[in-house]
C-alpha positions as CSV (number, residue, x, y, z in Angstrom):
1,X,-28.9,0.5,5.1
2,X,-26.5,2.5,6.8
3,X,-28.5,4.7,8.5
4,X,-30.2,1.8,9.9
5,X,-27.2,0.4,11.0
6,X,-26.3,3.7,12.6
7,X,-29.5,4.0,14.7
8,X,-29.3,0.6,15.7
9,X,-26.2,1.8,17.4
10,X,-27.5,4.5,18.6
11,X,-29.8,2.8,20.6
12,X,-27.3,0.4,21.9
13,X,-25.9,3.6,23.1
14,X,-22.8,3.1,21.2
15,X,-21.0,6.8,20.6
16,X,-17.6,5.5,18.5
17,X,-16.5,2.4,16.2
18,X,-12.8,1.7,16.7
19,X,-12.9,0.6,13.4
20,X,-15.1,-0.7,10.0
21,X,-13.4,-3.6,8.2
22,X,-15.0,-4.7,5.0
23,X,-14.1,-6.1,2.1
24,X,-15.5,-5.7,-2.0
25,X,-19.0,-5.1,-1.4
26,X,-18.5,-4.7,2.1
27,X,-15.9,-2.5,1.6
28,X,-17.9,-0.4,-0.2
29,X,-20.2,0.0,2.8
30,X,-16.8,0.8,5.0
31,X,-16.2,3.8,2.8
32,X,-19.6,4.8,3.4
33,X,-19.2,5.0,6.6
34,X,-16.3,6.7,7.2
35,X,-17.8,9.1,4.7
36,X,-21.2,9.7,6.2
37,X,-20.2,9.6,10.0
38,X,-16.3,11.2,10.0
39,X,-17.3,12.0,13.9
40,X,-18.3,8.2,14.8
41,X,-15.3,6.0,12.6
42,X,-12.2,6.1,14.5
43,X,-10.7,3.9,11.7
44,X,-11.7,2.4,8.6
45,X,-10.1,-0.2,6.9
46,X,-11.3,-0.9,3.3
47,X,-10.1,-4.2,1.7
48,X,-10.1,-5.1,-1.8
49,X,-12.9,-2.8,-2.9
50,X,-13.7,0.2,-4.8
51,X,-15.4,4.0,-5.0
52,X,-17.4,2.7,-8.0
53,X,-17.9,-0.6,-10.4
54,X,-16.2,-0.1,-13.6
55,X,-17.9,-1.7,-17.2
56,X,-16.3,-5.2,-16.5
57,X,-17.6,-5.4,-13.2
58,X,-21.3,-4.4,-14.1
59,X,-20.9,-6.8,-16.6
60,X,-20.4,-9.6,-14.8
61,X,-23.0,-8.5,-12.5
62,X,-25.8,-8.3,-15.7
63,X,-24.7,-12.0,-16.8
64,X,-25.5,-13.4,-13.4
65,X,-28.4,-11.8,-13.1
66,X,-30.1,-12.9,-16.8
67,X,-28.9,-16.1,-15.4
68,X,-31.5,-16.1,-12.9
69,X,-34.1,-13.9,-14.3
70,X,-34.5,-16.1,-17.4
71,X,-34.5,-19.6,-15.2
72,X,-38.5,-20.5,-15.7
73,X,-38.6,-20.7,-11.6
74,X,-38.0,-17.4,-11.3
75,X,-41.8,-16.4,-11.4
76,X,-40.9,-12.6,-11.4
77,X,-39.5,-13.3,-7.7
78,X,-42.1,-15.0,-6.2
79,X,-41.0,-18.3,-6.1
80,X,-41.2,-18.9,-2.4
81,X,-43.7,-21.2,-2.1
82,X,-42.2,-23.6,-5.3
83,X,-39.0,-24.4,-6.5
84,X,-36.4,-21.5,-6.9
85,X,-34.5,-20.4,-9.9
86,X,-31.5,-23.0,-8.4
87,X,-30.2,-23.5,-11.8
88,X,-29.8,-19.8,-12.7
89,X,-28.7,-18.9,-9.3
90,X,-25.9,-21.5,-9.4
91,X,-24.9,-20.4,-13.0
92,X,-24.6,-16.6,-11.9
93,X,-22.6,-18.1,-8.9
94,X,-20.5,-19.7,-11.6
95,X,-19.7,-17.0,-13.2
96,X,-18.8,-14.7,-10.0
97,X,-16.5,-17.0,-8.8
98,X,-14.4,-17.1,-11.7
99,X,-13.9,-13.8,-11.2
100,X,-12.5,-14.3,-7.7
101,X,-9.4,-16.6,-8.9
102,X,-6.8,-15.5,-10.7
103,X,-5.2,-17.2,-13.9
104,X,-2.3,-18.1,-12.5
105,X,-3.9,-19.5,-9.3
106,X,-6.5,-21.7,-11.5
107,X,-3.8,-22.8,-13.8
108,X,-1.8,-24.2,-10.6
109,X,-4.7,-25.4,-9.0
110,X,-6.9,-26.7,-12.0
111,X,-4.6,-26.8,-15.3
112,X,-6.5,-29.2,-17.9
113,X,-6.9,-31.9,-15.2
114,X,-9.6,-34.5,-15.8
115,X,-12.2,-35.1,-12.4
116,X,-13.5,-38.9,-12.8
117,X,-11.4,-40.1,-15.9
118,X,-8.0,-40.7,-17.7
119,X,-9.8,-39.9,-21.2
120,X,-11.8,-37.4,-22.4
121,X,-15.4,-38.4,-23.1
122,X,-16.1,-36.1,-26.1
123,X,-20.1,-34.8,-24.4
124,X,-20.9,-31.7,-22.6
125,X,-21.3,-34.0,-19.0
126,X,-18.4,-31.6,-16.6
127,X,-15.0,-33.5,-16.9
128,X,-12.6,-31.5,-16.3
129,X,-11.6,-30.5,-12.9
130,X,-12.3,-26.9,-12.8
131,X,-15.9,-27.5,-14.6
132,X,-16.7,-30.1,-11.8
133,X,-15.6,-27.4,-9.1
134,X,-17.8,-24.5,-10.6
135,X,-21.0,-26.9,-10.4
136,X,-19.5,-27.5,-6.9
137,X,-19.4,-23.6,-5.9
138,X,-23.0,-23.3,-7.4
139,X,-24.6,-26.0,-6.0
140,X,-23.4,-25.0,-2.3
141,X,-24.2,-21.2,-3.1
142,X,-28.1,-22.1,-3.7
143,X,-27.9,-24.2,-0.8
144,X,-27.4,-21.2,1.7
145,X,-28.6,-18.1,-0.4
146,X,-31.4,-16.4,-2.3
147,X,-31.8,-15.4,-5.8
148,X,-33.2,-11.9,-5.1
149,X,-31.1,-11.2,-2.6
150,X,-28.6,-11.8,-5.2
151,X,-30.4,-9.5,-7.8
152,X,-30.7,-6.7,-5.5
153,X,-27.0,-6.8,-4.2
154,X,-25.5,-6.4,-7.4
155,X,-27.4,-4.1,-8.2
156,X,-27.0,-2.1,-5.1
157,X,-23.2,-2.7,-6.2
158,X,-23.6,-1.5,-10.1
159,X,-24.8,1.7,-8.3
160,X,-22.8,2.3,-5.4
161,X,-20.8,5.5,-7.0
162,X,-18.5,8.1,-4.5
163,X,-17.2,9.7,-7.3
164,X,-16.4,9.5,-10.9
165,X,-13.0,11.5,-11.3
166,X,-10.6,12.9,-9.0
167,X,-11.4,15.7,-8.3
168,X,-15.1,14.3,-7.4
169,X,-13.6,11.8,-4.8
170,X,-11.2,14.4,-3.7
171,X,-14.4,16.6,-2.5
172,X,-16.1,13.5,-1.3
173,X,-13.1,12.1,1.0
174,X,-12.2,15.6,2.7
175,X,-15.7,14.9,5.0
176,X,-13.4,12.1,6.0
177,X,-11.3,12.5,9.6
178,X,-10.4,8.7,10.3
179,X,-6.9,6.7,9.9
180,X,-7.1,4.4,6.7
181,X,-5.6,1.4,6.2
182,X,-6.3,0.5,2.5
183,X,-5.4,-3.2,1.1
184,X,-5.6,-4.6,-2.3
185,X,-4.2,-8.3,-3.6
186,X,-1.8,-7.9,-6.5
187,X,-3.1,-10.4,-8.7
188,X,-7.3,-9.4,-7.5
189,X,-8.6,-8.5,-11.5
190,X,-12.3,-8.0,-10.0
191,X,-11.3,-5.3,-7.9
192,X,-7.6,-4.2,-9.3
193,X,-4.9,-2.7,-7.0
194,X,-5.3,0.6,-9.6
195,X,-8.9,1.0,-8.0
196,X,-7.5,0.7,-4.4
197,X,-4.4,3.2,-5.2
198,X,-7.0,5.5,-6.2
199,X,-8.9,5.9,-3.2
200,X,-5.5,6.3,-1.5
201,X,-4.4,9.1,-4.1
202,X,-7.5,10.8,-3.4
203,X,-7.0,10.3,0.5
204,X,-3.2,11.4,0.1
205,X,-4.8,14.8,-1.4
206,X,-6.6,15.1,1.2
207,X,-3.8,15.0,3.9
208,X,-5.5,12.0,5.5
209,X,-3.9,9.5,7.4
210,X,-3.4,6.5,5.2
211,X,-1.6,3.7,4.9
212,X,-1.7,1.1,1.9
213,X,-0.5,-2.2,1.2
214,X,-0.7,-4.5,-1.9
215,X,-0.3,-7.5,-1.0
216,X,1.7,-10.6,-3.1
217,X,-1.1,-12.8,-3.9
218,X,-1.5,-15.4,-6.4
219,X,-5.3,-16.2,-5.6
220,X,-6.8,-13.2,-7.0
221,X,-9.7,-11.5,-5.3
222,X,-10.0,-14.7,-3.5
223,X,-6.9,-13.8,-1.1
224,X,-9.1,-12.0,1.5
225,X,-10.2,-15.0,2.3
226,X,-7.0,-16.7,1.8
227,X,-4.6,-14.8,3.0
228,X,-5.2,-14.5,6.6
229,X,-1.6,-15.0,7.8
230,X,-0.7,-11.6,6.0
231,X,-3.5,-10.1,6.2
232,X,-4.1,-11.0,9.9
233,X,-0.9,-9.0,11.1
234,X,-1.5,-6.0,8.9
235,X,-5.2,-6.0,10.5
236,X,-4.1,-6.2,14.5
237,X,-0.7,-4.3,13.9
238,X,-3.0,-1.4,12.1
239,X,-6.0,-1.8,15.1
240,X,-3.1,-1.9,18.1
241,X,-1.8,1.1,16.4
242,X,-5.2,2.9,16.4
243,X,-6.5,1.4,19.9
244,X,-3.1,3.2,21.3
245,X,-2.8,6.1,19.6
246,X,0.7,7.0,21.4
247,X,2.2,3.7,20.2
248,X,4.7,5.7,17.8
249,X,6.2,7.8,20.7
250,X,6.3,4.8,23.2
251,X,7.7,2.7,20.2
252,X,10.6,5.0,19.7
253,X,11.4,6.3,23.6
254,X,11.1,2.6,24.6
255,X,13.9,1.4,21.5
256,X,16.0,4.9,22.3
257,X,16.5,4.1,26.3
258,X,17.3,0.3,25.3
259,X,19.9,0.9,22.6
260,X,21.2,4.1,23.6
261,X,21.4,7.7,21.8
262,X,25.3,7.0,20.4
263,X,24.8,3.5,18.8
264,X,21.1,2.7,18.5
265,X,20.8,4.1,14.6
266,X,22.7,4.6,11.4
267,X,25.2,7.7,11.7
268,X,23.0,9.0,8.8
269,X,20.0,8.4,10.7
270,X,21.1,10.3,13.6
271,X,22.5,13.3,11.8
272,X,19.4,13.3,9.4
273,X,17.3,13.5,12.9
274,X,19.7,16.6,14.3
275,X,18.8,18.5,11.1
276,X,14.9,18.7,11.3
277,X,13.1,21.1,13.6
278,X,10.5,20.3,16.3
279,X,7.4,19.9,14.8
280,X,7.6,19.6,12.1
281,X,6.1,17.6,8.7
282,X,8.4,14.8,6.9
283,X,7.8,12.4,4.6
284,X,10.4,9.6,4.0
285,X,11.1,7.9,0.8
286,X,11.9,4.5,0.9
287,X,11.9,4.6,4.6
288,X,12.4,0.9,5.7
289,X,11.0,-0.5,8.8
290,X,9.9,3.4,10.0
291,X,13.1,3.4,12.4
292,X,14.0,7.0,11.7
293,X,10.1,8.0,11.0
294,X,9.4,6.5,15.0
295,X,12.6,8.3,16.1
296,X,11.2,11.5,14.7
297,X,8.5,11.1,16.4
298,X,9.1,10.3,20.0
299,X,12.2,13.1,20.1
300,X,10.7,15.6,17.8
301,X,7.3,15.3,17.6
302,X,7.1,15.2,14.4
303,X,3.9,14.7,11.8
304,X,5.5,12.0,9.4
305,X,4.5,9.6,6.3
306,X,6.7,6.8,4.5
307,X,6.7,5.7,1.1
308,X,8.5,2.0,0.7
309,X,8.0,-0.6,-1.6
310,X,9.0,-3.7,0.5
311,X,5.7,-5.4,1.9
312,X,7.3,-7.2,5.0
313,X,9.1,-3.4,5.5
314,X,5.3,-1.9,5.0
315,X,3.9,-4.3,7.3
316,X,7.0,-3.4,10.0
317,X,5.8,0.3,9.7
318,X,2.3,-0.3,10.4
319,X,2.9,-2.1,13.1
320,X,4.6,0.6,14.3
321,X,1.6,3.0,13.9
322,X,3.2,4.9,10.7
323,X,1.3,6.1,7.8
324,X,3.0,3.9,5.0
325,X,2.1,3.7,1.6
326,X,3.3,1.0,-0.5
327,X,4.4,3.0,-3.9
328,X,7.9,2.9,-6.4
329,X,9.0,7.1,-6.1
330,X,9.7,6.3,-9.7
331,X,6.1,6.5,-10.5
332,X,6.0,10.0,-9.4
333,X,4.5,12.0,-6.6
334,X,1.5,13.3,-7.9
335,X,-0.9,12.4,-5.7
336,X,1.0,15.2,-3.3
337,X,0.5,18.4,-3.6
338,X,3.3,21.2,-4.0
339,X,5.3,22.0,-0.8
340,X,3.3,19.3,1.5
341,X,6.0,18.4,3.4
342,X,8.6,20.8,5.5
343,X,11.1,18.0,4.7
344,X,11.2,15.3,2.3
345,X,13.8,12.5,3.2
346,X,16.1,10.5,0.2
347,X,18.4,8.2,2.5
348,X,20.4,5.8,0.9
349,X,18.3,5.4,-2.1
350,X,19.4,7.6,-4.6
351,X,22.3,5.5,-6.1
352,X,19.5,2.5,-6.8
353,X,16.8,5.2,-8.7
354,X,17.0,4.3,-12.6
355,X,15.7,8.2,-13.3
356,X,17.3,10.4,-9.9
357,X,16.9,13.0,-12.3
358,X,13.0,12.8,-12.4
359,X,12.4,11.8,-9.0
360,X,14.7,14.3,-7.6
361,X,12.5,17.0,-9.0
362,X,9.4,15.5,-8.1
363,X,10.6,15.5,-4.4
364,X,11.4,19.2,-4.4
365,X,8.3,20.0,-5.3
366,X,6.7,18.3,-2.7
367,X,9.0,19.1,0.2
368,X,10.2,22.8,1.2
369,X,13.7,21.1,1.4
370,X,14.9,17.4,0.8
371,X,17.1,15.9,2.6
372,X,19.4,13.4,0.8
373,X,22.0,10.5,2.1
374,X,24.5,8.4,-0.3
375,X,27.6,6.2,-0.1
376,X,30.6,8.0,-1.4
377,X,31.9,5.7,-4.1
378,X,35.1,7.6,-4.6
379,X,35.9,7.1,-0.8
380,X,39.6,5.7,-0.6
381,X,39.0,2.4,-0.1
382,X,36.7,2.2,-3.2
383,X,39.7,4.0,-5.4
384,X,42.2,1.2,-3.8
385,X,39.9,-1.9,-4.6
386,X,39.4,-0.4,-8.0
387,X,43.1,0.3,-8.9
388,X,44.6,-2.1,-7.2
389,X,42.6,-5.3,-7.1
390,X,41.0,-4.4,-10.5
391,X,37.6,-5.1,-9.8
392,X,34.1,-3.2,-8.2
393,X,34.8,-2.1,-4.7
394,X,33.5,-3.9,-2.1
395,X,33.5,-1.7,1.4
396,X,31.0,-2.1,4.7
397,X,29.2,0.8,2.9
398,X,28.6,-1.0,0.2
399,X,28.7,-4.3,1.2
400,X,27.1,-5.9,-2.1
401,X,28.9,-8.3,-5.1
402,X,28.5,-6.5,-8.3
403,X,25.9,-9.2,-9.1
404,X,24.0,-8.4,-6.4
405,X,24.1,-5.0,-5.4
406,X,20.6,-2.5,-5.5
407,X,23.1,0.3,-6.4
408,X,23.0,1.3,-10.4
409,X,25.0,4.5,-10.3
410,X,28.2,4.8,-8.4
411,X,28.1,9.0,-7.8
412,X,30.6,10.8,-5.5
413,X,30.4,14.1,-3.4
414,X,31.0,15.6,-6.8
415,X,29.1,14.3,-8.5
416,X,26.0,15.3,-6.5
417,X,27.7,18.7,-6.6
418,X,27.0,18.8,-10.4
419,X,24.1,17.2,-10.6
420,X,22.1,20.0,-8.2
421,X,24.1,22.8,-10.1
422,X,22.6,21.1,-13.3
423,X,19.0,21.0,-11.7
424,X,19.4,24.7,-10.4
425,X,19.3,23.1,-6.8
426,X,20.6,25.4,-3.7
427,X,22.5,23.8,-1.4
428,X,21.9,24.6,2.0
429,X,24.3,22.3,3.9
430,X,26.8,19.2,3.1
431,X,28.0,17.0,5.6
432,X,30.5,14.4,4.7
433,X,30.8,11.6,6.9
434,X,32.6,8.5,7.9
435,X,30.4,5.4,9.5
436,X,31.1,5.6,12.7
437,X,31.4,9.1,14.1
438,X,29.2,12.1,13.6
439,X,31.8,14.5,13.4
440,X,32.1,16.0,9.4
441,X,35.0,15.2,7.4
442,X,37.1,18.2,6.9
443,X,39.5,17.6,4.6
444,X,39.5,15.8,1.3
445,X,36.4,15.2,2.0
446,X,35.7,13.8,-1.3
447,X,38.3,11.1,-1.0
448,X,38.1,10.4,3.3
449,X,34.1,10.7,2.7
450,X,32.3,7.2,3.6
451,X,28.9,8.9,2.8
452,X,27.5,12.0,2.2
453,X,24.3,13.9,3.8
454,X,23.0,16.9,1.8
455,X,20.1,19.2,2.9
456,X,18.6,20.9,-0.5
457,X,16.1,23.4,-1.7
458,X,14.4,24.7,-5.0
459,X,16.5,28.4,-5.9
């Protein structure tokens, strides 16, 4: 099918797609593509969707088809001249579109409401309001489709197989020289988020340029469909992106001349950006919106990939043309492979990490040196609140009720001292700072010290 597709156009005398959307089955077909022509996709954009079916799915896939095969108008297929297999077709329909909801969306939407009556009427007539929907869904599905068509396209499915293990897609995906934009739904149990991450992983390994969101859903697989608002402004911010593929320099030239070099970032941001060489390689752990990833770019031209977990901040970074993947550090980096990155950024994140220990280590390995940011929490102000009013500091650096805040350890310049002599960590440079100049702290630093910005490497 997808050679066809391909000749037909060729003879249209189309030489380039921008981009192949698709989405389960289809998305299959996107993958394909991007696979079997790396010189014709510009982008490909796979949506809820898979390298291969696992048990459950097939499974479904056999009920609905015995469904049909064993309605007595199924006359081995050849049925068009008399009545179809309706019943069996609408059954196997049945039983697919369960799998599109999700339990929490039926149980909203359905519960144990009764369609027609107050009472239940104790036969097997449909009473209940999501039995008298699934004859719905299967009485409109025969009405505009065809059993074999059915029988044939899920088994197309049950087959479709890029690669059974990693390393398998790994080999597969290198043929592969598009942008990505993978999307999964988080409550989708037909085809799971897990299946989407691992086409990313095996992309990631690859060095491709990816970018992966899973989007808050309560309508399980069904929230392709229903989820256009979101999905809509991932779908045009990613295709912008790719039409104009200079949107990340003009993005952060056009914010720099509006705001202004002194005031236009964080202090850390800008000292951060005076530490990385030209050219270079950077990925950013929980980089928000892709501010300092853009800056990179237009001033340094610099190769970069982010890692956040926030779906708006996701969204914000493809918008901006970034490579984003949606993914908690704390699940580790191994999907990476050793010394990927020339720099590997930590800003402002390392007081909320539940295991810095871990994480920290998992980052070195990745990047040739990580860069790291934190608030100072034995900065004077913080010792003052503390001794004086008796309760957790509250400063414009760490603006949060104790109730409220992200931060779960309060570490000082010493602190992260230690804790890299512990890990065997070199310190290249430390550069204490208060929040509004970029001039170093040179004295005390450990008391006058608003925040800290450490640039680090494995011994």
């Amino acid at each position: 099918m997808v050679e066809v597709q391909k000749l037909l156009l060729d003879k249209l005398g189309i030489k380039e797609l921008l981009a192949v959307i698709g989405g389960s089955v289809g998305g299959m077909q996107v993958l394909q593509w991007a696979i079997a022509y790396p010189d014709f996709v510009k982008a490909a954009i796979p949506i809820a969707t898979t390298t291969h079916l696992g048990a459950q799915s097939i499974a479904f896939d056999a009920v609905g088809r015995n469904a049909i095969l064993a309605d007595s108008n199924f006359a081995d297929g050849q049925y068009s001249n008399g009545d179809g297999p309706d019943r069996g077709l609408a059954i196997a329909r049945m039983i697919g579109h369960i799998t599109y909801l999700s339990e929490q969306g039926m149980r909203e939407k359905f519960g144990r409401e009764l369609r027609n009556a107050e009472n239940y009427s104790y036969d097997f007539n449909p009473e209940f309001a999501v039995e008298t929907y699934l004859d719905h869904q299967g009485q409109s599905f025969v009405e505009r489709f065809d059993a074999n068509s059915y029988l044939y396209i899920t088994r197309a499915a049950d087959y479709f197989d890029l690669g059974k293990d990693h390393v398998a897609l790994k080999e597969t995906f290198a043929r592969t020289r598009c942008r990505f934009l993978v999307i999964s739904f988080a409550s989708d149990w037909l085809f799971t988020p897990a299946q989407s991450k691992t086409i990313v992983d095996s992309l990631i390994a690859n060095s491709n340029d990816v970018s992966f969101c899973d989007i808050a859903s309560q309508y399980g697989h069904d929230a392709f469909l229903l989820e256009s608002k979101t999905l809509g402004a991932f779908l045009s911010g990613f295709l912008d992106a790719t039409h104009r593929p200079g949107v990340r320099k003009e993005n952060g030239a056009a914010r720099t001349q509006a705001s202004g070099r002194s005031n236009r970032i964080r202090v850390d941001y800008e000292v951060i950006e005076s530490l990385i060489g030209p050219n270079s390689t950077v990925l950013d752990i929980g980089c928000g919106d892709g501010e300092l990833l853009a800056r990179l770019a237009a001033d340094k031209n610099v190769e970069g990939a982010g890692i956040e977990l926030d779906q708006d901040l996701v969204l914000a970074c493809v918008q901006r043309g970034l490579s984003i993947i949606q993914h908690d550090v704390e699940q580790g980096l191994d999907q990476y492979a050793d010394k990927s990155y020339d720099y590997v950024i930590l800003s402002q994140t390392v007081q909320t990490i539940k295991a810095p220990e871990s994480v920290f280590a998992e980052l070195l390995r990745v990047g040739r040196k990580v860069i790291v940011s934190f608030p100072n929490f034995a900065h004077w102000k913080c010792r003052t609140q503390l001794f004086f009013g008796g309760k957790v500091p509250m400063t414009k650096q760490l603006p949060f009720d104790w109730d409220k805040s992200p931060n779960i350890h309060c570490l000082s310049l010493k602190d992260f001292d230690r804790f890299c002599e512990k890990l065997g960590v070199r310190v290249e440079k430390k550069i204490p700072l208060i929040k509004t100049s970029l001039s170093p702290v040179r004295f005390a630093s450990n008391l006058f010290a608003e925040q800290a910005i450490y640039v680090t490497s494995r011994q």
